[in-house]
mmCIF file as gemmi writes it, N, C-alpha and C atoms, coordinates in Angstrom:
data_model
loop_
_atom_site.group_PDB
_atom_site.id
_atom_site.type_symbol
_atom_site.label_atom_id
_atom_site.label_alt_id
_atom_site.label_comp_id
_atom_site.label_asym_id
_atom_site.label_entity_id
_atom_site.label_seq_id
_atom_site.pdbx_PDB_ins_code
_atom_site.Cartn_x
_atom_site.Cartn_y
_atom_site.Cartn_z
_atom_site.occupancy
_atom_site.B_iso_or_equiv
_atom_site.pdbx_formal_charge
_atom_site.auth_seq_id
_atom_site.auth_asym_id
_atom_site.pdbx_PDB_model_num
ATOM 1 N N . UNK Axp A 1 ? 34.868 91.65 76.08 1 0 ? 1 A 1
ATOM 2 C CA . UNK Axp A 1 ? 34.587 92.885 76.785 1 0 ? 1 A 1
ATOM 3 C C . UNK Axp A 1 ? 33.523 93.675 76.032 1 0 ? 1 A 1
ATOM 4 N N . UNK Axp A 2 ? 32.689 93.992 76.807 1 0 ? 2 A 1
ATOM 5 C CA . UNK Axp A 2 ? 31.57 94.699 76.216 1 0 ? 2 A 1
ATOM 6 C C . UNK Axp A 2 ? 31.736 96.455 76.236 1 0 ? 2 A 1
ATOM 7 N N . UNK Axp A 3 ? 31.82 97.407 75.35 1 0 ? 3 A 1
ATOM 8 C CA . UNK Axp A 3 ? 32.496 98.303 75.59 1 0 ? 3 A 1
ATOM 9 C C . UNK Axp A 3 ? 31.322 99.569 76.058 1 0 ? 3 A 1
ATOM 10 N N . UNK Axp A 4 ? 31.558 100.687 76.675 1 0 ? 4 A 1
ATOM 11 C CA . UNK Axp A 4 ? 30.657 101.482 77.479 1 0 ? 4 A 1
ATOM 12 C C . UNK Axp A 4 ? 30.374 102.843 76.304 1 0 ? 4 A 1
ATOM 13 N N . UNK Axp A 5 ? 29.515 103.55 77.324 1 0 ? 5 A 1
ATOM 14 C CA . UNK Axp A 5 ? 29.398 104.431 76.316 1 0 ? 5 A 1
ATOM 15 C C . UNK Axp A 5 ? 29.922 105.884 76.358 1 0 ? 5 A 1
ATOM 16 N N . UNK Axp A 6 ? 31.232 105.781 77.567 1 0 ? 6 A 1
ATOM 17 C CA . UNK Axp A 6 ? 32.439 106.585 77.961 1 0 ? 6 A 1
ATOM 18 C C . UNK Axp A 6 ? 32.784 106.335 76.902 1 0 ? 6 A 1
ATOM 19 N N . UNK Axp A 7 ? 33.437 105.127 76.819 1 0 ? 7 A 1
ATOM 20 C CA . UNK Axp A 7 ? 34.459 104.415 75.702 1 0 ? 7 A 1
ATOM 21 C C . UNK Axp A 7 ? 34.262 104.78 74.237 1 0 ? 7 A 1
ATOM 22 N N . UNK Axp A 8 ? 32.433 104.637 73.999 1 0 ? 8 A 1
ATOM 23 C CA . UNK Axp A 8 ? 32.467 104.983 72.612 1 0 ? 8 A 1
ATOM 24 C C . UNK Axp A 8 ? 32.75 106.318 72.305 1 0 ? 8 A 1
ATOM 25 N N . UNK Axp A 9 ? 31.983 107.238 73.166 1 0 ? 9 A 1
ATOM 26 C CA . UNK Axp A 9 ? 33.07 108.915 72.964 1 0 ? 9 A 1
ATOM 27 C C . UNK Axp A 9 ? 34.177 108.816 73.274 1 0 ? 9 A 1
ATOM 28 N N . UNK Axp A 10 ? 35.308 108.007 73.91 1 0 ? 10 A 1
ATOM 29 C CA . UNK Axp A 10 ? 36.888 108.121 73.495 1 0 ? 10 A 1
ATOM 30 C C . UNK Axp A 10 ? 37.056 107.75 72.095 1 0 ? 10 A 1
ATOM 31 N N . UNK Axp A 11 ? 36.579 106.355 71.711 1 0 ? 11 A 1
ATOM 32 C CA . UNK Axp A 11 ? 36.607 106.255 70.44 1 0 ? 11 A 1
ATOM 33 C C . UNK Axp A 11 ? 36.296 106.717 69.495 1 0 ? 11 A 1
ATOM 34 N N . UNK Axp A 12 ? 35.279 107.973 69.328 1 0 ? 12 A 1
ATOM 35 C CA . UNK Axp A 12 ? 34.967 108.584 68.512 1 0 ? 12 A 1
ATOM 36 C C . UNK Axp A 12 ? 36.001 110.348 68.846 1 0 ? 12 A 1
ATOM 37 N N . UNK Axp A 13 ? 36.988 110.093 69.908 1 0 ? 13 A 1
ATOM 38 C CA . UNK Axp A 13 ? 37.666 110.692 69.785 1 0 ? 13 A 1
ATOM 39 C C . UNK Axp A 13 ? 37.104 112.671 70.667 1 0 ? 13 A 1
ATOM 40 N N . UNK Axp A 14 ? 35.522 112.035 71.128 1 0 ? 14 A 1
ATOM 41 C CA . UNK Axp A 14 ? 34.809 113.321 72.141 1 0 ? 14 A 1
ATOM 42 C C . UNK Axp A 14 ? 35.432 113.069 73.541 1 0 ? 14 A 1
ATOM 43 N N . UNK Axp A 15 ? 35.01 114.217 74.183 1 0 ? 15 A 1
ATOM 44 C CA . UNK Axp A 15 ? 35.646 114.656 75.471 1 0 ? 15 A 1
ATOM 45 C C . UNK Axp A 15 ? 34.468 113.491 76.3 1 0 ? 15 A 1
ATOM 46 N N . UNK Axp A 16 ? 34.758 112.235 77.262 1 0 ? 16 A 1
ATOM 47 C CA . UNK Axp A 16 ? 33.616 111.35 77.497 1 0 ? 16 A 1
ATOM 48 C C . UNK Axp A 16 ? 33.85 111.143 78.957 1 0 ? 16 A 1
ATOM 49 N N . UNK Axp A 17 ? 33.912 112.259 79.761 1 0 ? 17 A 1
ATOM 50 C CA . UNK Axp A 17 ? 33.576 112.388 81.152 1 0 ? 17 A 1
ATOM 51 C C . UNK Axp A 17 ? 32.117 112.663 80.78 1 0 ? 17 A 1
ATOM 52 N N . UNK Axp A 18 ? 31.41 112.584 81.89 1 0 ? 18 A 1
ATOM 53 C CA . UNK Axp A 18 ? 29.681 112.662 82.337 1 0 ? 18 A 1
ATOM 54 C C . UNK Axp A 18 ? 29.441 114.072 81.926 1 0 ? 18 A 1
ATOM 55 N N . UNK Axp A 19 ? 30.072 114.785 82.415 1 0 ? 19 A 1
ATOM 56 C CA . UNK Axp A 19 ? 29.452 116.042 81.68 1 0 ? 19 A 1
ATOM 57 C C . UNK Axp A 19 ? 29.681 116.139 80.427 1 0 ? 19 A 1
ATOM 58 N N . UNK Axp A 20 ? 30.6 116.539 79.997 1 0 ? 20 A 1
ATOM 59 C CA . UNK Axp A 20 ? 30.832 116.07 78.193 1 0 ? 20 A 1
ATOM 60 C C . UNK Axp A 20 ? 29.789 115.502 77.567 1 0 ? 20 A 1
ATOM 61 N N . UNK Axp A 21 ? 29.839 114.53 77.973 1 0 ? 21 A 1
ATOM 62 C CA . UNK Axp A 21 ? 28.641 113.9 77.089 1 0 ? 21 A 1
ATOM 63 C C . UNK Axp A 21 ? 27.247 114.515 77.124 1 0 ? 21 A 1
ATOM 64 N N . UNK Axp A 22 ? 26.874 114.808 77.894 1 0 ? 22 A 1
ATOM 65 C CA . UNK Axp A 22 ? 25.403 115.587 78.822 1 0 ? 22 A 1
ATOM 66 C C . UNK Axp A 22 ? 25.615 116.52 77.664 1 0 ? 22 A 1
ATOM 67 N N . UNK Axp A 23 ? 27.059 117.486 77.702 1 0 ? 23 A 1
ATOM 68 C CA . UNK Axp A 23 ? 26.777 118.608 77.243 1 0 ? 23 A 1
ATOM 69 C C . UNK Axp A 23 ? 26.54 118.49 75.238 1 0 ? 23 A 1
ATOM 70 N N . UNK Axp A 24 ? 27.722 117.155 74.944 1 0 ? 24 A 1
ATOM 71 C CA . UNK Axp A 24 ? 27.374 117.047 73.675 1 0 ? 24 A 1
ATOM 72 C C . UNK Axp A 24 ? 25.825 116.329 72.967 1 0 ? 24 A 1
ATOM 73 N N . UNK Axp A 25 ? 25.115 115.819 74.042 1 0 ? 25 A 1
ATOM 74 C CA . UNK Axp A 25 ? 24.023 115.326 73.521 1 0 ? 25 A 1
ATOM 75 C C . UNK Axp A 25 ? 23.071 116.275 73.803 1 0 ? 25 A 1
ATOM 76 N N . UNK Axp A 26 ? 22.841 117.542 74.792 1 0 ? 26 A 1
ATOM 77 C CA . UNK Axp A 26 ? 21.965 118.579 74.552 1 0 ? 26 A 1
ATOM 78 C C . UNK Axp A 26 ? 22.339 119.553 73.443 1 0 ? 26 A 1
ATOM 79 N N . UNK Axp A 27 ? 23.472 119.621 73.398 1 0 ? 27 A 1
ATOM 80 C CA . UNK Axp A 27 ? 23.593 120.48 71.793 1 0 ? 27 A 1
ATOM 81 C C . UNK Axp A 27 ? 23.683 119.753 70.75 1 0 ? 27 A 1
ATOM 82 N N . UNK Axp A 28 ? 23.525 118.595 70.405 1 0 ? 28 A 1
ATOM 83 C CA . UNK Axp A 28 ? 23.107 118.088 69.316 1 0 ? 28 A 1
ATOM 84 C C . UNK Axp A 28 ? 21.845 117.545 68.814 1 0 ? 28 A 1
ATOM 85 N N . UNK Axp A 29 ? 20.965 117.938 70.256 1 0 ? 29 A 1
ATOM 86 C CA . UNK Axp A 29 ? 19.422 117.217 69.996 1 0 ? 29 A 1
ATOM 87 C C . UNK Axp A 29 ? 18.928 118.434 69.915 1 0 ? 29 A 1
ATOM 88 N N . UNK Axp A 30 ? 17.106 117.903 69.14 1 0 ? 30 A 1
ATOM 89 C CA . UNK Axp A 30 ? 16.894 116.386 68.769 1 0 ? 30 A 1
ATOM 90 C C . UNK Axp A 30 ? 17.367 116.822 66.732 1 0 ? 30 A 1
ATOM 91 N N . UNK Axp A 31 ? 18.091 115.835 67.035 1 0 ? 31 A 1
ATOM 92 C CA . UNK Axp A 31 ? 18.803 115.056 65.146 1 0 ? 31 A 1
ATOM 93 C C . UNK Axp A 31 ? 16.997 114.966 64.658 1 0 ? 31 A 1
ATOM 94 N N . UNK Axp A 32 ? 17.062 115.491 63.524 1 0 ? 32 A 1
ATOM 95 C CA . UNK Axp A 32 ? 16.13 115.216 62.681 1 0 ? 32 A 1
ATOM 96 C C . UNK Axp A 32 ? 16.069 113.588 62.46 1 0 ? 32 A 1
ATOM 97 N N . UNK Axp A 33 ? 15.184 113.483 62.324 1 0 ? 33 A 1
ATOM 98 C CA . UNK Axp A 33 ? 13.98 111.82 62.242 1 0 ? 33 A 1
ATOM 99 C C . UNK Axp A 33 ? 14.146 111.671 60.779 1 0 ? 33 A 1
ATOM 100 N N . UNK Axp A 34 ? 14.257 112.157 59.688 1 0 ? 34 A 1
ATOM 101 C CA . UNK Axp A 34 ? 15.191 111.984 58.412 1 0 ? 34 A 1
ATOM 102 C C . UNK Axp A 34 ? 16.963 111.818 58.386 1 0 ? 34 A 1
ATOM 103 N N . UNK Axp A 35 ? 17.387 112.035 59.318 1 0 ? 35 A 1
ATOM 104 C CA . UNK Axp A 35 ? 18.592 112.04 59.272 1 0 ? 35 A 1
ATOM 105 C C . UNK Axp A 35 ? 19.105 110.792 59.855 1 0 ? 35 A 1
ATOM 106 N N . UNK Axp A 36 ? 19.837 110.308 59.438 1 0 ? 36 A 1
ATOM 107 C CA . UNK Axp A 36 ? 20.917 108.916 59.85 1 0 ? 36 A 1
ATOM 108 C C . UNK Axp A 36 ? 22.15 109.451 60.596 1 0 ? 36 A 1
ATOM 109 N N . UNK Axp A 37 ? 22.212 108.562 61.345 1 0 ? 37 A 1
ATOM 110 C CA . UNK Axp A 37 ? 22.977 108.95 62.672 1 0 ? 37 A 1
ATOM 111 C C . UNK Axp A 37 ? 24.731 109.706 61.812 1 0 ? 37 A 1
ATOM 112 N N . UNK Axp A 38 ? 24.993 108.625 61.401 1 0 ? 38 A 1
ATOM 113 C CA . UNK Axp A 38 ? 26.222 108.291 60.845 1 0 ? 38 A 1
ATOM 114 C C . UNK Axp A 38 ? 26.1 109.633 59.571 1 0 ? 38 A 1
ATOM 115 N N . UNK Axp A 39 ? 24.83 110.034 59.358 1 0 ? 39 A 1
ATOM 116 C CA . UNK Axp A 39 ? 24.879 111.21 58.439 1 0 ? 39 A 1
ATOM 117 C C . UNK Axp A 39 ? 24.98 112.462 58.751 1 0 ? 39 A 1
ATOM 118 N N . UNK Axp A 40 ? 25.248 112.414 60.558 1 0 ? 40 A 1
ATOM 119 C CA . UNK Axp A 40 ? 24.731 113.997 60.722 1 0 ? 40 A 1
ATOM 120 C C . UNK Axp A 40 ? 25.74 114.945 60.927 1 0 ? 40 A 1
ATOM 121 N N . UNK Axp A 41 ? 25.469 116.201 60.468 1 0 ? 41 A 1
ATOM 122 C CA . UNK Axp A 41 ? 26.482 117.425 60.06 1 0 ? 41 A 1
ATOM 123 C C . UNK Axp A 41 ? 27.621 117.685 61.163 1 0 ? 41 A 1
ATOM 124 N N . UNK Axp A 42 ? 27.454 116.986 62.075 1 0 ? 42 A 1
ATOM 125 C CA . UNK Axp A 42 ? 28.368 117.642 62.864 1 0 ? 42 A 1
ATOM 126 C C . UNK Axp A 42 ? 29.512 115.88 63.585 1 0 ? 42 A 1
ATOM 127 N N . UNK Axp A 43 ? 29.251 115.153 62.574 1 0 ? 43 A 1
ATOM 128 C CA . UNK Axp A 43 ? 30.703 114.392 62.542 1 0 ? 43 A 1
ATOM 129 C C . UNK Axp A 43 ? 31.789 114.812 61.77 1 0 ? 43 A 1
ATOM 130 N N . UNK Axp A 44 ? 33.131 114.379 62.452 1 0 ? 44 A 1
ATOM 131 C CA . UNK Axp A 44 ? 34.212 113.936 61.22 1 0 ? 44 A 1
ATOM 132 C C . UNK Axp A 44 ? 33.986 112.883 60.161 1 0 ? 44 A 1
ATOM 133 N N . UNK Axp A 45 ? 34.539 113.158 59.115 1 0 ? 45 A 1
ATOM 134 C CA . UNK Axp A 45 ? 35.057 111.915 57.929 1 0 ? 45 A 1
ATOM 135 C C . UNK Axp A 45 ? 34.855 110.875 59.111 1 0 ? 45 A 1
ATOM 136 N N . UNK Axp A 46 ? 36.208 111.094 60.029 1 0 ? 46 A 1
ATOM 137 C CA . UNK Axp A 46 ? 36.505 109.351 60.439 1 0 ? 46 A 1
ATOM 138 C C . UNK Axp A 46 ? 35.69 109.241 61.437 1 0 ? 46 A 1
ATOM 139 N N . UNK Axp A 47 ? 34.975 110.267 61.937 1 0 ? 47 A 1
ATOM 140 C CA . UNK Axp A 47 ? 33.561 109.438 62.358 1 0 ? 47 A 1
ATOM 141 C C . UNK Axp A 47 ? 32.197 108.721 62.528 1 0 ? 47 A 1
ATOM 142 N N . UNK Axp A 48 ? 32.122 109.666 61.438 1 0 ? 48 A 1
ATOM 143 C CA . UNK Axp A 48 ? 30.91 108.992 60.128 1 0 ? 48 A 1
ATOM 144 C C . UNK Axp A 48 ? 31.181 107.377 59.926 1 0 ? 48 A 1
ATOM 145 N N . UNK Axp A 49 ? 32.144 107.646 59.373 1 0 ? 49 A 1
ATOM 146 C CA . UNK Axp A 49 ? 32.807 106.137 58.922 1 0 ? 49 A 1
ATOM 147 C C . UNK Axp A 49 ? 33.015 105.404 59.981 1 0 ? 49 A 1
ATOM 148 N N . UNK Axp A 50 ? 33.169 104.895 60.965 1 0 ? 50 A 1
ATOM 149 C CA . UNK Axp A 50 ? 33.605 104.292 62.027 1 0 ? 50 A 1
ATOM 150 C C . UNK Axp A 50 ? 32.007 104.595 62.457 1 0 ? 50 A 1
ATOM 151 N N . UNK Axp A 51 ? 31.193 105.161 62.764 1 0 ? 51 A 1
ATOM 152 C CA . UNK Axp A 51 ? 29.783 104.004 62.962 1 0 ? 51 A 1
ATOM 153 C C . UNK Axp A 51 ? 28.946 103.739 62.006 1 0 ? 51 A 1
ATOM 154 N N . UNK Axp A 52 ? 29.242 104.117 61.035 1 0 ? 52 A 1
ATOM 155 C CA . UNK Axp A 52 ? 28.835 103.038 59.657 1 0 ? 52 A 1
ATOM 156 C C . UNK Axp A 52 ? 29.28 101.704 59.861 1 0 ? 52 A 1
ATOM 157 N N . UNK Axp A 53 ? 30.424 101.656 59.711 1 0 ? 53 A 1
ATOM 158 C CA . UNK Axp A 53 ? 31.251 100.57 60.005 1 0 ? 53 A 1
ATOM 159 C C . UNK Axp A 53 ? 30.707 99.662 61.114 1 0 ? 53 A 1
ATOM 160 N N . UNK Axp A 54 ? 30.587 100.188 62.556 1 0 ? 54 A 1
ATOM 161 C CA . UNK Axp A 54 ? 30.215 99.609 63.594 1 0 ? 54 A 1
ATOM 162 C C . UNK Axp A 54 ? 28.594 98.634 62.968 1 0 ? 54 A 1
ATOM 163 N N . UNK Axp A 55 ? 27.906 99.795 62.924 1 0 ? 55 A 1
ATOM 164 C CA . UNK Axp A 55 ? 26.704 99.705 62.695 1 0 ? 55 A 1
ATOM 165 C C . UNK Axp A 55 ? 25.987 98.536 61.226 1 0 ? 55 A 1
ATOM 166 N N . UNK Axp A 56 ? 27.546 98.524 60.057 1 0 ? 56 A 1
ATOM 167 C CA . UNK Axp A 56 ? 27.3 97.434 59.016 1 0 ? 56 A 1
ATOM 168 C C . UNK Axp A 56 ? 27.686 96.149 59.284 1 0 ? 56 A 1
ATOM 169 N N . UNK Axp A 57 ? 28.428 95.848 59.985 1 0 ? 57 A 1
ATOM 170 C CA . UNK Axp A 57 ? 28.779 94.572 60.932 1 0 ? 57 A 1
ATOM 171 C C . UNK Axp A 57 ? 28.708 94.24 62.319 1 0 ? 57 A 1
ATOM 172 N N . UNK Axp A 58 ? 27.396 94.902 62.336 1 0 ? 58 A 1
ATOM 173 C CA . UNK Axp A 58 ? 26.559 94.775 64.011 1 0 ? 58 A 1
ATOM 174 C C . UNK Axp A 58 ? 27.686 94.399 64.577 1 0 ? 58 A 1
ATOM 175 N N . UNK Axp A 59 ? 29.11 95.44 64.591 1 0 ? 59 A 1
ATOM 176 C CA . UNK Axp A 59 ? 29.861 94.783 65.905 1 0 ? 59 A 1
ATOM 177 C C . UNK Axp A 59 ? 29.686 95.334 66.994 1 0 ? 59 A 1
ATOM 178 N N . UNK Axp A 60 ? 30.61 94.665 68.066 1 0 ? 60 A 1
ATOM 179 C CA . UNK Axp A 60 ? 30.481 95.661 69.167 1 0 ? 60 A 1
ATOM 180 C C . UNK Axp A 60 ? 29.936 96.645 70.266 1 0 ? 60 A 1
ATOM 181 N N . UNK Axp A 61 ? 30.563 97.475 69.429 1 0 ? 61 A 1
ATOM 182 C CA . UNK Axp A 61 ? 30.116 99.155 69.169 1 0 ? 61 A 1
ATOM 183 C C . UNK Axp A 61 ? 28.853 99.305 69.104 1 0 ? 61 A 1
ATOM 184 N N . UNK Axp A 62 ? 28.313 98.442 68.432 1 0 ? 62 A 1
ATOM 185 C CA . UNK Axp A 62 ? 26.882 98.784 67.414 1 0 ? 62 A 1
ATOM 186 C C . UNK Axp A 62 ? 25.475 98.825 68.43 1 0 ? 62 A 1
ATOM 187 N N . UNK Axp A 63 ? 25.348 98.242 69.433 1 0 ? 63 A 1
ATOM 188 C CA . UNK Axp A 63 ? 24.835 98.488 70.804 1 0 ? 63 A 1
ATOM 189 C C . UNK Axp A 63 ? 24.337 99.765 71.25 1 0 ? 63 A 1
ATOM 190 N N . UNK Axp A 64 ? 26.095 100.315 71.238 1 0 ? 64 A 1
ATOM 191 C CA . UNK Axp A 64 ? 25.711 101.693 71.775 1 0 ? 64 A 1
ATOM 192 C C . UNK Axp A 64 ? 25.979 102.719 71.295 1 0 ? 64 A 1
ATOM 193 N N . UNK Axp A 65 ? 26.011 102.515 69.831 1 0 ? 65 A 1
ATOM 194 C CA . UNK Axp A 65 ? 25.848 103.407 68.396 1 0 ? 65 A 1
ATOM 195 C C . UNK Axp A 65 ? 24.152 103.58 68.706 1 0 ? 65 A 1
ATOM 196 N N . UNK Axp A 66 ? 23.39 102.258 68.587 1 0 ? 66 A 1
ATOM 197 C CA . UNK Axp A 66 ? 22.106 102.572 68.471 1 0 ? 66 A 1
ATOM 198 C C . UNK Axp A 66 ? 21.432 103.756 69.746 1 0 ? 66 A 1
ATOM 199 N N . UNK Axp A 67 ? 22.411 103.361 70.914 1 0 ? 67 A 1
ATOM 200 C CA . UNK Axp A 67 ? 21.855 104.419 72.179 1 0 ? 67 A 1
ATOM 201 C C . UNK Axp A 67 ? 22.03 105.536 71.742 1 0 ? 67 A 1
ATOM 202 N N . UNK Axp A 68 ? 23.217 105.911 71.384 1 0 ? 68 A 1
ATOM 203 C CA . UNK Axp A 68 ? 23.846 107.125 71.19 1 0 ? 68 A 1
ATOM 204 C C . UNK Axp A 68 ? 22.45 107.833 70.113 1 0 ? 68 A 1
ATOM 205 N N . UNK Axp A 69 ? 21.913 106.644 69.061 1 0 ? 69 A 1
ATOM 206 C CA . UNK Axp A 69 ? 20.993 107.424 68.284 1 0 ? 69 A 1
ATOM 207 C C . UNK Axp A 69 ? 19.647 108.113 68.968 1 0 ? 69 A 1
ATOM 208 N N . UNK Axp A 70 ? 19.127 107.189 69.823 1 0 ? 70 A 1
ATOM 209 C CA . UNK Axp A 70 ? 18.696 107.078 70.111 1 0 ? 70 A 1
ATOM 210 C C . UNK Axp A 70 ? 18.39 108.216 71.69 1 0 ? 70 A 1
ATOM 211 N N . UNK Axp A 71 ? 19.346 108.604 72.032 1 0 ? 71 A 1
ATOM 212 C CA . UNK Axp A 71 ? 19.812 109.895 72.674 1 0 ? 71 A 1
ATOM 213 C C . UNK Axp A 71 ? 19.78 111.011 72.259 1 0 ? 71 A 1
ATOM 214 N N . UNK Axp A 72 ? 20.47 111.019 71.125 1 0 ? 72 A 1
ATOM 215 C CA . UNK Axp A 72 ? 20.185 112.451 70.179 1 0 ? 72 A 1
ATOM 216 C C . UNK Axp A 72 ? 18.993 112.782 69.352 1 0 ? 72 A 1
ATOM 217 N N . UNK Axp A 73 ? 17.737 111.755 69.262 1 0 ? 73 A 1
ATOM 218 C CA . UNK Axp A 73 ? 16.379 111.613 68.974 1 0 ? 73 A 1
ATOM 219 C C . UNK Axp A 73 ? 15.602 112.379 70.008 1 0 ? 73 A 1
């Protein structure tokens, strides 16, 4: 199963209806172009960690970790 990118905001534990997301990716853009995704000020501990994680063993996740960066850019 290839997982969505609803799914990855459940898993990261955000509110991941369509608006939710809309609303968390206009208030978090644009992430500074020095900054690493997995570094930026407004994760948890266990979310930081969990797309590090994703993202150090290209699992999964790691797909639409890169969108997600790539969104908030």
């Amino acid at each position: 199963m290839i997982p969505t990118f609803t799914e990855l905001f459940k898993q990261l534990g955000l509110a991941n209806d369509g608006k939710s997301i809309a609303a968390f990716l206009q208030s978090h853009r644009p992430l500074n172009a020095s900054t690493r995704l997995e570094d930026a000020a407004f994760w948890t501990p266990g979310q930081s960690h969990f797309l590090k994680e994703q993202l150090a063993n290209d699992a999964d996740w790691a797909e639409l970790v890169d969108q997600l960066n790539l969104a908030l850019r």
